[in-house]
C-alpha positions as CSV (number, residue, x, y, z in Angstrom):
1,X,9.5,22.0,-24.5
2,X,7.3,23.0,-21.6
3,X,9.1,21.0,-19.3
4,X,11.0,23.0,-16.2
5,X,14.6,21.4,-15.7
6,X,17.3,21.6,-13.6
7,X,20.4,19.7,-13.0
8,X,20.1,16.7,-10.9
9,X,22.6,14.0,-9.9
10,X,21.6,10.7,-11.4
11,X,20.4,8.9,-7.6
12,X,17.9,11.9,-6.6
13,X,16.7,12.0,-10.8
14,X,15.4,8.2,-10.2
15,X,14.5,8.4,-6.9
16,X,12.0,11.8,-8.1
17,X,11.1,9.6,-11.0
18,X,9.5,6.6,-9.1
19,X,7.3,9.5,-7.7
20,X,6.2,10.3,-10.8
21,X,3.1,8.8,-12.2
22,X,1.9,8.3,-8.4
23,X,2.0,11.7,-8.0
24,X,0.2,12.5,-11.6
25,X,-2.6,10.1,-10.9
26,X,-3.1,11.7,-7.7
27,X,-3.4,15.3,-9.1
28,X,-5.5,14.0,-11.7
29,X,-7.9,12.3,-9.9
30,X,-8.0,15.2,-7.4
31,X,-9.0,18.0,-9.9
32,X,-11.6,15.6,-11.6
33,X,-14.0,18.9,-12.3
34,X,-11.3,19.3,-15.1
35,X,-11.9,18.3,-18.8
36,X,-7.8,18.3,-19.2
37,X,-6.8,16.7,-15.7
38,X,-9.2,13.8,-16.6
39,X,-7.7,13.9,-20.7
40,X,-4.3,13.5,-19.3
41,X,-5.5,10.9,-16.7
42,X,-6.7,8.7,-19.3
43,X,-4.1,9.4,-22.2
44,X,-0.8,9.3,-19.1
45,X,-2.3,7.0,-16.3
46,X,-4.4,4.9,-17.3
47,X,-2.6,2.6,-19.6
48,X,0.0,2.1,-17.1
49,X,-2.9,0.5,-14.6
50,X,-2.0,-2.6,-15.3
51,X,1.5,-2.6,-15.9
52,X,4.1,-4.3,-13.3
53,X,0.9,-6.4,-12.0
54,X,-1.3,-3.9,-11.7
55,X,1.2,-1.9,-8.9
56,X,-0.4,1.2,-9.5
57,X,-3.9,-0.3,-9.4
58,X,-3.8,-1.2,-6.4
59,X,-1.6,1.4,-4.5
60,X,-4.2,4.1,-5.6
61,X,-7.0,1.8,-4.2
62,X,-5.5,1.0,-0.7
63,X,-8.1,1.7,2.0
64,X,-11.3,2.6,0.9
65,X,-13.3,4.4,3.3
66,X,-17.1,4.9,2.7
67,X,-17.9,8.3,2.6
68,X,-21.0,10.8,2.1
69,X,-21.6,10.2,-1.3
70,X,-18.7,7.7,-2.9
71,X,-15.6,5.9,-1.3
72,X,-12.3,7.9,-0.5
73,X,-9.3,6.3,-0.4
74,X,-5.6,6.6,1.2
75,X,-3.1,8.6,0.3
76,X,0.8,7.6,0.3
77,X,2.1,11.1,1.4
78,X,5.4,10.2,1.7
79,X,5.6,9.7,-1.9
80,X,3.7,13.1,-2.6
81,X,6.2,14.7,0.4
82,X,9.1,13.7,-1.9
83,X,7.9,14.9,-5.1
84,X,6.8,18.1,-3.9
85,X,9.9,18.7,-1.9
86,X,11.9,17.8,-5.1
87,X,9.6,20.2,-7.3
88,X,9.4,23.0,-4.2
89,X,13.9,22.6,-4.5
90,X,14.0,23.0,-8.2
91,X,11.5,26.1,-8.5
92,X,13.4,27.5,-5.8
93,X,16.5,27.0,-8.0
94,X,14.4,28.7,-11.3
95,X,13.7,31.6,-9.7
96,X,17.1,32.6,-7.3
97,X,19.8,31.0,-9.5
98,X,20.7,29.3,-6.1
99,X,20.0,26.1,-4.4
100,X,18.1,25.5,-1.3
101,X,20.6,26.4,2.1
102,X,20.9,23.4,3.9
103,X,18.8,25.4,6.8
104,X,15.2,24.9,5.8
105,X,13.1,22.3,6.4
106,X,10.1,21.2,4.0
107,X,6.5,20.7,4.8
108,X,3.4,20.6,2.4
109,X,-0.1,20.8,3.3
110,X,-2.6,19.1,0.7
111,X,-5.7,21.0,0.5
112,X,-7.7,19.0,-1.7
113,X,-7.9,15.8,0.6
114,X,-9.1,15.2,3.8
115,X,-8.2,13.8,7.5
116,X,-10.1,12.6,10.2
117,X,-7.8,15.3,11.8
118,X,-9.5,18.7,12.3
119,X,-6.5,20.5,13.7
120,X,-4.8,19.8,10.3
121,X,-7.9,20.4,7.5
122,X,-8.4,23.9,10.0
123,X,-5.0,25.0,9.4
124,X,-4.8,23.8,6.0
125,X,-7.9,25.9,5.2
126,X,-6.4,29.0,7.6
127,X,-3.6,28.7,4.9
128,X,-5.8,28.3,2.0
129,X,-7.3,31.2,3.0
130,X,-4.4,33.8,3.7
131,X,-2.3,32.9,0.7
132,X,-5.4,33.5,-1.7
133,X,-5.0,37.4,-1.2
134,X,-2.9,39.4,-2.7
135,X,0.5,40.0,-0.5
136,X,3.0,42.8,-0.3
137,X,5.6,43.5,-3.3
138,X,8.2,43.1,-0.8
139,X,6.9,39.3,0.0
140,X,7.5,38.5,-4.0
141,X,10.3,35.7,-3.5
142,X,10.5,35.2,-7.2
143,X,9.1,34.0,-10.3
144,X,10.0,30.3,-12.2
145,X,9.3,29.6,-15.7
146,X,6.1,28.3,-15.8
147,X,5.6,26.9,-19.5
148,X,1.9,25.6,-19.3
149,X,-0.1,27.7,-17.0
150,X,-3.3,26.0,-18.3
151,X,-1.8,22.5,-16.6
152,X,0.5,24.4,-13.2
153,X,1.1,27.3,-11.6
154,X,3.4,28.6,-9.2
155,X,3.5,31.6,-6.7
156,X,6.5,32.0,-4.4
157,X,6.3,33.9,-1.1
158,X,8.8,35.0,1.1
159,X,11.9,37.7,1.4
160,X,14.3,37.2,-1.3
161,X,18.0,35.9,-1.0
162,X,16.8,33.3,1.7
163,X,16.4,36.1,4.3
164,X,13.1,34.2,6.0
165,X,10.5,31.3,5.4
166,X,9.4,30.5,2.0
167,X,5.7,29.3,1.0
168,X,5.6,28.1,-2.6
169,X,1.2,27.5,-3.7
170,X,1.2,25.2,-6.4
171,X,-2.2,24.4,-8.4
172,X,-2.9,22.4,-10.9
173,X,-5.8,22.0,-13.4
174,X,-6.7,25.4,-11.9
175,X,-7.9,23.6,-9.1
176,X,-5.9,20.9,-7.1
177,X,-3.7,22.8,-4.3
178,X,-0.7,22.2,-2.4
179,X,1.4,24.5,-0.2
180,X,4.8,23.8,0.5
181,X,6.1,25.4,3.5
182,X,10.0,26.0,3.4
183,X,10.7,27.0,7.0
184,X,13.9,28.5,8.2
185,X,15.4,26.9,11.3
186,X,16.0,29.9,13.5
187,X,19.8,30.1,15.0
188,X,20.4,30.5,18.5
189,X,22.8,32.6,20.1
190,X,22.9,32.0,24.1
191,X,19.6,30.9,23.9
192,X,17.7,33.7,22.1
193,X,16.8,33.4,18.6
194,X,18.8,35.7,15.9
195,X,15.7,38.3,15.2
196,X,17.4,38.5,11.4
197,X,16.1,35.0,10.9
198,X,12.8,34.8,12.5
Protein backbone atom coordinates (compact mmCIF):
# COMPACT_ATOMS: atom_id res chain seq x y z
CA UNK A 1 0.00 0.00 0.00
CA UNK A 2 2.81 2.52 0.20
CA UNK A 3 4.20 1.50 -2.84
CA UNK A 4 4.27 4.23 -5.94
CA UNK A 5 3.25 2.45 -9.34
CA UNK A 6 2.98 3.09 -12.62
CA UNK A 7 2.46 1.14 -15.78
CA UNK A 8 5.40 -0.53 -17.18
CA UNK A 9 5.92 -2.92 -20.07
CA UNK A 10 7.01 -6.29 -18.89
CA UNK A 11 11.00 -5.95 -20.45
CA UNK A 12 11.79 -2.40 -18.58
CA UNK A 13 9.66 -3.95 -15.15
CA UNK A 14 12.48 -6.81 -15.06
CA UNK A 15 15.17 -5.05 -16.19
CA UNK A 16 14.22 -2.17 -13.07
CA UNK A 17 13.78 -5.25 -10.95
CA UNK A 18 17.45 -6.68 -11.19
CA UNK A 19 18.28 -3.17 -9.87
CA UNK A 20 16.47 -3.63 -7.05
CA UNK A 21 18.05 -5.01 -3.94
CA UNK A 22 21.49 -3.61 -5.33
CA UNK A 23 20.14 -0.41 -5.19
CA UNK A 24 18.44 -1.00 -1.57
CA UNK A 25 21.61 -2.30 -0.07
CA UNK A 26 23.32 0.60 -1.34
CA UNK A 27 20.94 3.22 0.25
CA UNK A 28 21.01 1.24 3.22
CA UNK A 29 24.38 1.00 3.89
CA UNK A 30 24.76 4.69 2.90
CA UNK A 31 22.39 6.17 5.59
CA UNK A 32 23.86 3.79 8.31
CA UNK A 33 23.28 6.83 11.09
CA UNK A 34 19.70 5.42 10.66
CA UNK A 35 17.97 2.97 13.18
CA UNK A 36 15.37 2.16 10.15
CA UNK A 37 17.79 2.10 7.07
CA UNK A 38 19.92 -0.49 9.11
CA UNK A 39 16.23 -2.40 10.39
CA UNK A 40 15.36 -2.73 6.74
CA UNK A 41 19.05 -3.68 5.76
CA UNK A 42 18.97 -6.59 7.99
CA UNK A 43 15.17 -7.74 7.72
CA UNK A 44 15.45 -6.99 3.27
CA UNK A 45 19.18 -7.51 2.48
CA UNK A 46 20.71 -9.43 4.45
CA UNK A 47 19.23 -12.74 4.07
CA UNK A 48 19.55 -12.56 0.46
CA UNK A 49 23.74 -12.35 1.05
CA UNK A 50 24.17 -15.54 0.35
CA UNK A 51 21.70 -16.41 -2.13
CA UNK A 52 22.70 -17.27 -5.94
CA UNK A 53 26.40 -17.88 -4.49
CA UNK A 54 26.78 -15.21 -2.53
CA UNK A 55 26.25 -12.66 -5.89
CA UNK A 56 25.40 -9.90 -3.84
CA UNK A 57 28.13 -10.57 -1.37
CA UNK A 58 30.52 -10.03 -3.29
CA UNK A 59 29.35 -7.25 -5.79
CA UNK A 60 28.90 -4.90 -2.75
CA UNK A 61 32.47 -5.87 -1.69
CA UNK A 62 34.34 -5.25 -5.02
CA UNK A 63 37.41 -2.96 -4.45
CA UNK A 64 38.05 -2.16 -1.16
CA UNK A 65 39.99 0.85 -0.75
CA UNK A 66 41.61 1.70 2.74
CA UNK A 67 40.43 4.84 3.88
CA UNK A 68 40.77 7.31 7.04
CA UNK A 69 39.06 5.36 9.40
CA UNK A 70 37.49 1.98 7.66
CA UNK A 71 37.50 0.58 4.05
CA UNK A 72 35.31 2.12 1.24
CA UNK A 73 34.38 0.18 -1.48
CA UNK A 74 33.13 0.47 -5.27
CA UNK A 75 30.10 1.46 -6.48
CA UNK A 76 28.32 -0.19 -9.68
CA UNK A 77 26.73 3.14 -10.86
CA UNK A 78 25.43 1.94 -13.87
CA UNK A 79 23.13 -0.08 -11.91
CA UNK A 80 22.18 2.90 -9.52
CA UNK A 81 21.99 5.22 -13.10
CA UNK A 82 19.24 2.81 -14.15
CA UNK A 83 17.24 2.65 -11.15
CA UNK A 84 17.22 6.13 -10.51
CA UNK A 85 16.51 7.00 -14.04
CA UNK A 86 13.54 4.47 -13.89
CA UNK A 87 12.39 6.02 -10.45
CA UNK A 88 13.25 9.82 -11.73
CA UNK A 89 10.68 8.57 -15.23
CA UNK A 90 7.92 7.34 -13.03
CA UNK A 91 7.71 10.26 -10.46
CA UNK A 92 7.80 12.40 -13.38
CA UNK A 93 4.78 10.43 -14.62
CA UNK A 94 2.95 10.80 -10.74
CA UNK A 95 3.14 14.24 -10.71
CA UNK A 96 2.30 15.58 -14.71
CA UNK A 97 0.03 12.70 -15.79
CA UNK A 98 2.59 12.54 -18.69
CA UNK A 99 5.58 10.68 -19.58
CA UNK A 100 8.98 11.84 -20.03
CA UNK A 101 9.44 13.66 -23.86
CA UNK A 102 11.79 11.79 -25.62
CA UNK A 103 14.06 15.21 -25.38
CA UNK A 104 15.77 14.99 -21.97
CA UNK A 105 18.61 13.30 -21.02
CA UNK A 106 19.25 11.81 -17.38
CA UNK A 107 22.09 12.39 -15.06
CA UNK A 108 22.29 11.78 -11.26
CA UNK A 109 24.83 12.90 -8.91
CA UNK A 110 25.32 10.77 -5.61
CA UNK A 111 26.15 12.85 -2.79
CA UNK A 112 26.73 10.53 -0.18
CA UNK A 113 29.85 8.77 -1.88
CA UNK A 114 32.96 9.82 -2.86
CA UNK A 115 35.59 10.06 -5.98
CA UNK A 116 39.02 10.61 -6.22
CA UNK A 117 37.53 13.30 -8.61
CA UNK A 118 37.30 16.73 -7.08
CA UNK A 119 35.71 18.45 -10.04
CA UNK A 120 32.73 15.99 -9.45
CA UNK A 121 32.42 15.82 -5.24
CA UNK A 122 32.77 20.12 -5.84
CA UNK A 123 29.84 20.19 -8.08
CA UNK A 124 28.00 17.55 -6.37
CA UNK A 125 28.37 19.64 -3.18
CA UNK A 126 27.64 23.21 -5.34
CA UNK A 127 24.36 21.17 -5.96
CA UNK A 128 23.88 19.98 -2.57
CA UNK A 129 24.04 23.24 -1.53
CA UNK A 130 21.69 25.37 -3.92
CA UNK A 131 18.81 22.83 -3.91
CA UNK A 132 18.75 22.85 0.04
CA UNK A 133 17.06 26.40 -0.02
CA UNK A 134 13.93 27.12 -0.63
CA UNK A 135 13.19 28.02 -4.45
CA UNK A 136 10.53 30.10 -6.17
CA UNK A 137 6.66 28.95 -6.40
CA UNK A 138 7.09 29.25 -10.04
CA UNK A 139 10.08 26.46 -9.93
CA UNK A 140 7.38 23.92 -8.14
CA UNK A 141 7.35 21.18 -11.10
CA UNK A 142 5.05 19.03 -9.16
CA UNK A 143 4.28 16.89 -6.34
CA UNK A 144 4.14 12.60 -6.49
CA UNK A 145 2.54 10.54 -3.94
CA UNK A 146 4.93 9.98 -1.55
CA UNK A 147 3.43 7.16 0.84
CA UNK A 148 6.26 6.76 3.50
CA UNK A 149 8.03 9.98 4.06
CA UNK A 150 9.84 8.51 7.12
CA UNK A 151 11.65 5.85 4.45
CA UNK A 152 11.76 8.68 0.88
CA UNK A 153 11.10 11.85 -0.15
CA UNK A 154 10.89 13.63 -3.24
CA UNK A 155 11.02 17.34 -4.37
CA UNK A 156 10.70 18.19 -8.08
CA UNK A 157 12.18 21.37 -9.65
CA UNK A 158 11.67 22.86 -12.74
CA UNK A 159 8.87 24.78 -15.00
CA UNK A 160 5.85 22.73 -15.36
CA UNK A 161 4.55 21.11 -18.69
CA UNK A 162 8.22 20.25 -19.67
CA UNK A 163 8.87 23.94 -20.49
CA UNK A 164 12.86 23.58 -19.13
CA UNK A 165 15.29 21.22 -17.10
CA UNK A 166 14.02 19.24 -14.38
CA UNK A 167 16.03 18.38 -11.05
CA UNK A 168 14.16 15.72 -8.97
CA UNK A 169 16.25 15.48 -4.88
CA UNK A 170 15.54 12.30 -3.63
CA UNK A 171 16.55 11.30 0.11
CA UNK A 172 16.16 8.52 1.93
CA UNK A 173 16.35 7.62 5.65
CA UNK A 174 16.35 11.45 5.90
CA UNK A 175 19.72 11.26 4.98
CA UNK A 176 21.14 9.43 1.81
CA UNK A 177 20.88 11.99 -1.23
CA UNK A 178 20.72 11.72 -4.83
CA UNK A 179 19.97 14.36 -7.55
CA UNK A 180 18.74 13.43 -10.78
CA UNK A 181 19.25 15.97 -13.28
CA UNK A 182 16.66 15.78 -16.28
CA UNK A 183 18.19 18.10 -18.83
CA UNK A 184 16.41 19.41 -21.88
CA UNK A 185 18.40 19.15 -25.07
CA UNK A 186 18.21 22.65 -26.48
CA UNK A 187 16.87 22.83 -30.40
CA UNK A 188 18.71 24.65 -32.87
CA UNK A 189 17.46 26.76 -35.40
CA UNK A 190 20.29 27.96 -37.94
CA UNK A 191 22.63 27.43 -35.35
CA UNK A 192 21.22 29.42 -32.39
CA UNK A 193 19.54 27.80 -29.69
CA UNK A 194 15.59 28.31 -29.31
CA UNK A 195 15.66 30.85 -26.11
CA UNK A 196 11.97 29.02 -25.18
CA UNK A 197 14.09 25.94 -24.34
CA UNK A 198 17.13 27.01 -22.70
Amino acid sequence: MQLLTVKSCPTHNNAKSQNDLCVHAQICMNASSSNRAREVFQNKVAPQLSHNNHALRQMLGKGPKPVDGGVAYAVAIARLDDFFTALSCGLIYKSQKAQLPLDYTVGHVYHGFTSDDAELSALASAIDVFYAKKHLAVMTFGKPDIRNERIYTCEIHGLPNFQGSITSVHKFFGNFKITSMLTKLVSFVSGIPSMSEC
